[in-house]
N, C-alpha and C positions, 0 to 999 in steps of 0.2 A: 534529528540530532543523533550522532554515533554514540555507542553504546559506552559509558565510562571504562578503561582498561587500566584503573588504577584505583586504589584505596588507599583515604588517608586517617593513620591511627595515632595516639598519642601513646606513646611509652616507659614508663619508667625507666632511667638511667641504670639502675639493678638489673631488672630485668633483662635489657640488650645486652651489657653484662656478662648474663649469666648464661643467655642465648650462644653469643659468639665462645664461651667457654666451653659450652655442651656441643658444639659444632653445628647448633640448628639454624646458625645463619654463618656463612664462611667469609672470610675476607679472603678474596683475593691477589692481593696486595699488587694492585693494576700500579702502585705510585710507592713500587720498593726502590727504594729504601724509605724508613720515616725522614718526613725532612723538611717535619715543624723545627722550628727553633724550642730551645725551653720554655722560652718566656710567652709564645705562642699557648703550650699547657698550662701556663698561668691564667693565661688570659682567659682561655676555657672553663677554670674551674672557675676563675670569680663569676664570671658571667653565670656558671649555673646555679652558682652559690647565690648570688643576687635575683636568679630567677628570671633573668633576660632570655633573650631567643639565643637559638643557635644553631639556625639554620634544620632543615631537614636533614635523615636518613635518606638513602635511595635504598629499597632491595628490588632485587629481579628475581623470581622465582623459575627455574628450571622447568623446565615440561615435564608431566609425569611420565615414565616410559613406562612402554609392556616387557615382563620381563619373559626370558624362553619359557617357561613353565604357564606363561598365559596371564596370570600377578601383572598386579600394578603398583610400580614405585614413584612413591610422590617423589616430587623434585626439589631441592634443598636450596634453599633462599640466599642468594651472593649478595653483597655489597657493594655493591659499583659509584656510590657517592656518602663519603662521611667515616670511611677510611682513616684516615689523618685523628679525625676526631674521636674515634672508636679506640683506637689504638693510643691517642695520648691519655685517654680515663682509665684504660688496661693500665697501661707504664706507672699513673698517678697513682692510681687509686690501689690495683691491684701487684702492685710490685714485678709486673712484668719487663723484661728485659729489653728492649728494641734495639732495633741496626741501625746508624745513623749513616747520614751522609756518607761517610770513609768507610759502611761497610764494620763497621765497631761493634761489639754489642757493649750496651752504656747503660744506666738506668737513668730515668728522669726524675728527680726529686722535686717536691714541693712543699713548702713548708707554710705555713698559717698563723696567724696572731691573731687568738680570741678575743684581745682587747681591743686591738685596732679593724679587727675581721677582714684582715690584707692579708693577701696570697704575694708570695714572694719565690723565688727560684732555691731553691736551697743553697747556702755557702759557709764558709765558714763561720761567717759572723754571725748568721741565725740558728746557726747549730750549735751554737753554745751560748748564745742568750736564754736567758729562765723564759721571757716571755713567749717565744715563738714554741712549735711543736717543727721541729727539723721536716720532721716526712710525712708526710698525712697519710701516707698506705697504711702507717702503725697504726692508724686512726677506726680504718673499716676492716680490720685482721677481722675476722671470725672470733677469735680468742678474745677480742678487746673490750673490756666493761667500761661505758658513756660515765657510768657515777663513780669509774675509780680513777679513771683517768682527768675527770674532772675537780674529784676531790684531791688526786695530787699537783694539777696545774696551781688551785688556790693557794693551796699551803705554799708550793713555790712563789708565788704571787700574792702576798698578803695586803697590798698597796690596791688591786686591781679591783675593780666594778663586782664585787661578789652577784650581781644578779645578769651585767650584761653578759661576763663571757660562760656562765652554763649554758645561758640561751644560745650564745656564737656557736658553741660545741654541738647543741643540738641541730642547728642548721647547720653546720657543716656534715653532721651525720646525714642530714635529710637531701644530701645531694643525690643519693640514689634514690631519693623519689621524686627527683623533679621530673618533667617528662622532656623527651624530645618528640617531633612530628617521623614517624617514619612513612614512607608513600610505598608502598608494597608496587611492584608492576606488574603485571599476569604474565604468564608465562608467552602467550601466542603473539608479545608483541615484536615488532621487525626489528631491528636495530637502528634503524632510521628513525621509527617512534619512539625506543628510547636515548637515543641520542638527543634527540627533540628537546624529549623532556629533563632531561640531565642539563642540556642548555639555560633553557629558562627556570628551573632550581635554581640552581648552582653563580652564585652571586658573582664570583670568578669570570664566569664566562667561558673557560675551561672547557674543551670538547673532549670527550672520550671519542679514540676513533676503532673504528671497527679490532682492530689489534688487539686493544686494550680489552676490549670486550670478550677475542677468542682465549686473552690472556686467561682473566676471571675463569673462564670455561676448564681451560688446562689445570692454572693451581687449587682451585677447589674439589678437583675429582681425584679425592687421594687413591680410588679405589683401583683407579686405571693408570695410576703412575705419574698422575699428573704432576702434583707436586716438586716430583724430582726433574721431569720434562720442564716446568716452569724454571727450575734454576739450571739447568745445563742450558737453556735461553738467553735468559739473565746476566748468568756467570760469563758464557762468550763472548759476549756481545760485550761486556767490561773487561774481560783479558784482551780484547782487540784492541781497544784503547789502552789499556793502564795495564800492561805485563804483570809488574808488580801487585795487583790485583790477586795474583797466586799465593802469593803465600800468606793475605788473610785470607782464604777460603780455607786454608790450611789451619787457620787458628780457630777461625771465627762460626765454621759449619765442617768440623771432624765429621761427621754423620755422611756430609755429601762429599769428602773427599776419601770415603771409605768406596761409594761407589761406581761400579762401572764407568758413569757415564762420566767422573770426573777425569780417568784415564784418557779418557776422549776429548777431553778439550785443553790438557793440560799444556800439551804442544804449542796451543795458540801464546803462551808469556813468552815463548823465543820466536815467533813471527815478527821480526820489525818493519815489514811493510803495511804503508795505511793507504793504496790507494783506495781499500775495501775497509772500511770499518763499518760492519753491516749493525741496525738498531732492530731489537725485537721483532718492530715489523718487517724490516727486510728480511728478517731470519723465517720470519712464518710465512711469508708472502712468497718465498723460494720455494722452503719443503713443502708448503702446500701445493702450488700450482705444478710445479715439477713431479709431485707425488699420487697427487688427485686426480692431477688434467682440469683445474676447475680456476678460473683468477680472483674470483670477489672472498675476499674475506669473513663477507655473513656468510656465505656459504660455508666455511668453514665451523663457526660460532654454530649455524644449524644442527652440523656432521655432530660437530663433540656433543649435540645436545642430544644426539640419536632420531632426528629427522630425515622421517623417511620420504623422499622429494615426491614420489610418485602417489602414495597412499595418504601422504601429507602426518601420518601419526610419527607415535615418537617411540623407538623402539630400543632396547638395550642391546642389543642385537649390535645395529649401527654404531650406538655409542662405545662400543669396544673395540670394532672393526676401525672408525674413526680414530681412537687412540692408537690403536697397533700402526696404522697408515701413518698418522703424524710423526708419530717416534720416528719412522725410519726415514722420510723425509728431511727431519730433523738432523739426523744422524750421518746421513748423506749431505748434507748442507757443513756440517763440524768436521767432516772426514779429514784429514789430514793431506793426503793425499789429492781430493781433488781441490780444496779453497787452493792447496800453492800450487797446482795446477792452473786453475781458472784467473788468478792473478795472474801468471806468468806469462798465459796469453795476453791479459790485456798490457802488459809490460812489452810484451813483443811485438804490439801495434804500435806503439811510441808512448805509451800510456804511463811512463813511467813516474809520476810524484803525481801525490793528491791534488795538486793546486789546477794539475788537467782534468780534472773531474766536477762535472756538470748535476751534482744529484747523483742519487741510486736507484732512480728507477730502469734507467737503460740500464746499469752495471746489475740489476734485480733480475731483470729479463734476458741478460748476457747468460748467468748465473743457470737460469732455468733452463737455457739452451743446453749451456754444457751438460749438467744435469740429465735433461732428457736425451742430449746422444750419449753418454754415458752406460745410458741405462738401455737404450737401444741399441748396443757395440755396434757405436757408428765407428769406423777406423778413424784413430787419433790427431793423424795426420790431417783428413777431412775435418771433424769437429772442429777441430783450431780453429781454422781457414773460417769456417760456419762462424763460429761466437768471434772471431775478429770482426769479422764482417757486418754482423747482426749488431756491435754493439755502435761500430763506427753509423749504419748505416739509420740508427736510432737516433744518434745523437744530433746528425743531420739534417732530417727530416720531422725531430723533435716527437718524435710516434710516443712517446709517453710521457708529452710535458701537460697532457690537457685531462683528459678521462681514463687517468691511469686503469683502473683495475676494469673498466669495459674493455681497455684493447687489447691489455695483457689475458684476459677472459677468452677473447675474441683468438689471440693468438696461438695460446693453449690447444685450443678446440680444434683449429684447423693442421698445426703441427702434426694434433694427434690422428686427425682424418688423413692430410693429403702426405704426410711425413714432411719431417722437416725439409730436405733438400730441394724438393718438390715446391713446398710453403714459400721457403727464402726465395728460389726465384721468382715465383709468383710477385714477390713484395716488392721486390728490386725493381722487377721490369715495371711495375703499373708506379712506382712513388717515384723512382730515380730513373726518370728516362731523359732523353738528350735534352730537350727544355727545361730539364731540372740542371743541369750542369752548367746550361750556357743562358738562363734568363734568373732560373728562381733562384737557387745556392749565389750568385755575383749579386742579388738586390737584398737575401738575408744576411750578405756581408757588410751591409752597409748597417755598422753598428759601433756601439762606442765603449763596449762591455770588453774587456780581457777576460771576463768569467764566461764571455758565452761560449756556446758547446761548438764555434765555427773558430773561434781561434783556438781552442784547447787545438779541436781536429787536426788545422792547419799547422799547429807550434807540433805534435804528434806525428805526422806527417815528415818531416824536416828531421825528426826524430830516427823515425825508420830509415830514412834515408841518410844517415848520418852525416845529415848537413853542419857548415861549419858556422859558425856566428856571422852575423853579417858583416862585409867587409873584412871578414877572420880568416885565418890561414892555418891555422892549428887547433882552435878550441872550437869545441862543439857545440852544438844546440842544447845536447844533452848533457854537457856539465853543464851550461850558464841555467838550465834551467834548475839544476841541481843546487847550483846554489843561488839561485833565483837573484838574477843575472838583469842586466839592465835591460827594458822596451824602449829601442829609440824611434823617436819619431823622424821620419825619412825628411821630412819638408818638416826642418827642427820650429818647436812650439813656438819660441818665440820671434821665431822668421815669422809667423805665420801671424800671430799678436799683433804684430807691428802692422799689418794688411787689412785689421782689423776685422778677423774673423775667428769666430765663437766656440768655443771649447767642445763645443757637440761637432764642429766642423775640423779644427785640428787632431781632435782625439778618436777620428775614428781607426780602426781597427787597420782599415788598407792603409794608412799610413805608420804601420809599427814593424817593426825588425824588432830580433832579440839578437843583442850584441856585445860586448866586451866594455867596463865602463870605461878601459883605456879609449876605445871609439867611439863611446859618448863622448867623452870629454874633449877628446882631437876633433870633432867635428862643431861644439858646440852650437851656436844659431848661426854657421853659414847658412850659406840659400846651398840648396841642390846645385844647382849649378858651378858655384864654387870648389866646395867639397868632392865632389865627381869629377870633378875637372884635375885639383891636388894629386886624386887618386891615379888619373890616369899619367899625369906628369912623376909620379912617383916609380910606376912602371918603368918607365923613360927614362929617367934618371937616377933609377936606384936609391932613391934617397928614401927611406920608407918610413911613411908619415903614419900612412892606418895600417894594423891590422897584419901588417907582415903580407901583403897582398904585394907580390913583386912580377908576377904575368898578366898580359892580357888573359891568358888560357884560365887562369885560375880566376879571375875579376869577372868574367860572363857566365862560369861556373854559378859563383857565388850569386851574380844576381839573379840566374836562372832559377837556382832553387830557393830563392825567397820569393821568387813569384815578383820580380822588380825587370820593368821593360829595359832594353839594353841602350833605350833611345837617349834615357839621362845622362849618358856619355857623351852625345852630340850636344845635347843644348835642356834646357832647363823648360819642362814640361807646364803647362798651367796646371795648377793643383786640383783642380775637378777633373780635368781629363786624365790626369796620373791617377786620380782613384778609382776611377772607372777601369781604365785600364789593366789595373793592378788590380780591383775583384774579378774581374772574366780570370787573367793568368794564378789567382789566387785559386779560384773553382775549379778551374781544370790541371792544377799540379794536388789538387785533394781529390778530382776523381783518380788521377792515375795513382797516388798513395791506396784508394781506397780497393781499384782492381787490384795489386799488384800483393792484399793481404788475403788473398783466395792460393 
């Protein structure tokens, strides 16, 4: 039987209290903002009031390090489950202030009726009824006497239970001795094991993933800057989304917009591009592996803990060096200069609106390319060419839809052995070689997804090429995609209904153009053959039905670069051999998009 790595103790609600106030157990607030509801705090206190469960604590205890002088510092106890609930007895009880949802600071009130011993949300109407007490924090001041406060509720209340509500007052004082269970973790356990155990706690079900973990690490080391590192995180990672996000940072954390590193992210509230709107983890998963050479994220949670991988101890040493490393990673990830940089590439492969974006682990590992030629003056021109390439060539081959942070691990490592130029081709030649072009990319096209990462490519592609709508003669790929422009199906849906065949079979992918809905609508459910046939008689006689399409020259144009056989102008294809057809010509106008961004 393995040895137990955990303790479980029962606690006084005072007590943890008094602990998180003294700093001897740290939140670090893995789930900022608070973002209980009020009545959630109600729910909490009745429950502790009545002396029900409520669930465990989680701490994790820090490794103790050696410090330079030879000294050993214990390691100071995190929070990693029961946050939410720690923090709403703070707000209750203790008059502390919280950040809600919008980033606000608000106070949560609660208010109590010793005759009825109901907890209620504070509002107007119980704040000026005799019977309720408005706030209960007035209740556990320091300053507050149980028999004066009690002796003027009765006088208020002369109708009331003279014996039940002393007793309600004193159980409501006595909520700071109920207990909760807290489960203590030792410090040497993996993050796997406590993830584990955070699992099957945690009623929710709620995974903590490794991020969350390096998170904890970062905001609880105020001594190495963490704290502030943790919100120039936080903070960017909400100006990318919500601009306006700036000016309550301005109201709501004066302290963090006094410093440096606020100057540094402030730029992000005038970026209005979102093909990247990177989350905490994408943000550490960059400066770290870009900065480290390392991909797994325990690895990181290790570093800040001042683990030494070789001697296996835990040293202060590390844990500074660690900080200093992350900062600037970090820093290089917020730069100004390269985030609209490294967008601009991916905008210049055709990459231009979020809705062609497949996830952020390729656009993560794009990211670290640019990053690490950056920081190797690879010349700018070449870099491009690299992170077009690397992120197009990701997307395709799907290199980090499976065991993310093993291959991004994996790729790091060998970058930093063989250098990247070296590495890329490496990758290219052994995953994208001529049977990936002409067997495997034409059978992962057979799909029924406009979110997969083989039509972004291919819609991307048309992009670069500044192809023109299908059938179009003037509007582009790139405004219909802009304004997110109609998908026609080429062998229209309910041609194909009426044949009676299955929406997995109409709706795949090689039967879609992106086109004008004037040309949706002109073609509505002819067959192919009809409509192609209009088109070419439009030529002919000038009378112009689709598209403003008035040459042949311009009509074999167009269906060349949608990757459509020129045959459908002779006669009307069977519709299995037109998609077959139409994936091979689909694969091989994305390989030449995909040489042609080198």
């Amino acid at each position: 039987m393995s040895t137990q790595q955990y303790s479980v103790t029962p606690h006084t609600v005072g007590n943890i209290l008094n602990w998180v106030e003294s700093n001897q157990i740290a939140i670090p607030e893995i789930q900022r903002p608070f973002v209980w509801d009020a009545s959630a705090v109600r729910d909490l206190l009745d429950s502790l009031y009545r002396g029900y469960p409520v669930g465990y604590l989680i701490t994790w205890q820090n490794p103790s390090t050696r410090l330079k002088d030879g000294t050993t510092a214990f390691g100071k106890k995190i929070l990693i489950d029961g946050q939410q609930r720690v923090t709403a007895l703070m707000a209750a009880i203790q008059d502390i202030q919280v950040i809600n949802k919008d980033y606000e600071l608000t106070r949560i009130k609660i208010a109590f009726n010793p005759q009825t011993e109901s907890f209620e949300v504070s509002n107007p109407a119980n704040k000026t009824a005799k019977e309720w007490l408005p706030d209960i924090s007035t209740f556990f001041k320091s300053s507050s006497n149980l028999f004066k406060i009690t002796k003027e509720y009765l006088e208020s209340n002369p109708e009331c239970d003279q014996e039940r509500v002393p007793e309600a007052l004193k159980n409501l004082g006595g909520i700071l001795n109920n207990q909760i269970g807290v489960i203590d973790l030792l410090p040497n356990l993996d993050i796997n094991t406590v993830t584990e155990v955070f699992i099957r706690v945690n009623n929710s079900g709620t995974k903590l993933s490794q991020a969350d973990f390096a998170m904890s690490k970062i905001a609880s080391n105020e001594a190495n800057g963490g704290n502030l590192l943790r919100k120039t995180i936080d903070y960017f990672c909400h100006l990318s989304v919500s601009p306006e996000f700036l000016a309550k940072i301005r109201t709501v954390d004066k302290a963090f917009a006094d410093e440096a590193f606020f100057s540094k992210i402030e730029w992000a509230s005038d970026f209005v591009d979102d093909i990247y709107d990177p989350s905490y983890t994408d943000m550490l998963r960059v400066a770290f592996t870009s900065e480290f050479g390392r991909g797994k994220l325990e690895d990181l949670v290790a570093l800040l803990s001042g683990r030494n991988f070789e001697t296996k101890a835990y040293e202060e040493e590390i844990v500074e060096s660690s900080f200093r490393s992350l900062q600037i990673g970090i820093e290089r990830f917020i730069n100004e200069t390269n985030f609209k940089n490294f967008v601009m590439i991916l905008k210049s492969a055709g990459f231009i609106s979020s809705d062609l974006m497949s996830g952020n682990n390729a656009i993560n590992m794009a990211y670290i390319v640019y990053l690490h030629g950056r920081k190797n003056k690879i010349p700018s021109n070449r870099l491009d060419a690299l992170v077009r390439q690397w992120f197009v060539m990701s997307l395709l081959t799907q290199r980090y839809s499976g065991s993310t942070e093993s291959q991004i691990d994996q790729d790091i490592r060998q970058i930093n052995s063989q250098g990247l130029e070296r590495y890329f081709d490496a990758v290219v030649n052994s995953s994208m070689s001529k049977s990936f072009w002409e067997s495997l990319l034409p059978e992962e096209l057979v799909t029924t997804s406009t979110g997969s990462p083989y039509w972004n490519v291919f819609v991307a592609s048309q992009i670069k090429a500044k192809a023109e709508g299908f059938l179009s003669a003037h509007v582009s790929v790139e405004s219909l995609v802009g304004i997110k422009g109609d998908i026609h199906h080429l062998y229209p849906k309910n041609y194909l209904k009426k044949q009676g065949l299955s929406k997995n079979k109409y709706n795949q992918i090689a039967n879609y153009a992106i086109t004008e809905s004037g040309v949706n609508i002109a073609i509505g459910d002819k067959s192919p053959g009809k409509y192609f046939g209009e088109v070419v008689e439009q030529i002919a006689n000038g009378k112009v039905k689709y598209g403003e399409i008035a040459s042949k020259q311009t009509l074999l144009k167009n269906l060349q670069i949608h990757a459509i056989p020129d045959d459908v102008l002779e006669y009307e294809l069977d519709f299995d051999d037109f998609l077959e057809i139409r994936r091979g010509l689909m694969a091989l106008l994305i390989r030449d998009y995909f040489n042609s961004l080198a």
